[in-house]
N, C-alpha and C positions, 0 to 999 in steps of 0.2 A: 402734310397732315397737321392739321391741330388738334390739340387734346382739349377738348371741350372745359376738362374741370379741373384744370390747372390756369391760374391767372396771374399773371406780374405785376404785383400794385406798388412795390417803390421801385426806387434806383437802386438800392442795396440789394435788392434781387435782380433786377436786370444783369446790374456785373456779374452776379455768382454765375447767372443762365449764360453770361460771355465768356465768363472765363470758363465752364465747364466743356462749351463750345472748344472755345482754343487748347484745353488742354487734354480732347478727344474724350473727355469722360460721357459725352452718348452714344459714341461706336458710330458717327456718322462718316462717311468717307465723301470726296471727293466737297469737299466745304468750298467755295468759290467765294462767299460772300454772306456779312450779315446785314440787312434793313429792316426800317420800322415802314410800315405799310397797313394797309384800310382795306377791308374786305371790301367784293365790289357792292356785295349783293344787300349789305346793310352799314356800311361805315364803321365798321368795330374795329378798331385800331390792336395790330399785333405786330410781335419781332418776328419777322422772318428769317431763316437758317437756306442759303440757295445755295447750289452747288455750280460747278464749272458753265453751268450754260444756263443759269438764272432761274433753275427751276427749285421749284418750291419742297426741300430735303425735309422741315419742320419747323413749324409755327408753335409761337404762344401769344394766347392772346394778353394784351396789357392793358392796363386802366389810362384815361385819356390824361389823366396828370404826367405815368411815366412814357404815352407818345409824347407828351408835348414838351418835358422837360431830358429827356434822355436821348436825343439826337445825337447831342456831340459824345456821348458816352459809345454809342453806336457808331460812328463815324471815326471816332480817334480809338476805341477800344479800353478798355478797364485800367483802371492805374496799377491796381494791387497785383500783388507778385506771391504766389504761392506756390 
């Protein structure tokens, strides 16, 4: 699911939404995996939240600056420790 009216437009929100991710603060279970990905149906770039078998647990959508520049942030995970 995406929340229409919530949207991630830096990298300093990206990490909060990963780390709130990693440190189970949305009650999501079974977490598999996080990716940035493009709807099909129009190209709107969001973070995807998949679970054990790649299916789509929750989306947010994000502005095309933090798809383009937040990969490795996504891929290696948040530096901060809280």
């Amino acid at each position: 699911m995406i929340n229409d009216n919530e949207v991630i437009e830096t990298l300093d929100e990206l990490e909060a939404f990963l780390l709130r991710i990693e440190n189970g603060g949305l009650g999501l279970k079974n977490v598999g995996g996080i990716a940035l990905a493009t709807n099909n149906a129009d190209g709107r770039p969001f973070v995807a939240v998949l679970d054990d078998n790649h299916k789509l647990l929750l989306g947010r959508w994000v502005t095309q600056c933090v798809f383009d520049n937040g990969k490795d942030l996504v891929r290696k995970g948040p530096n901060k420790i809280h």
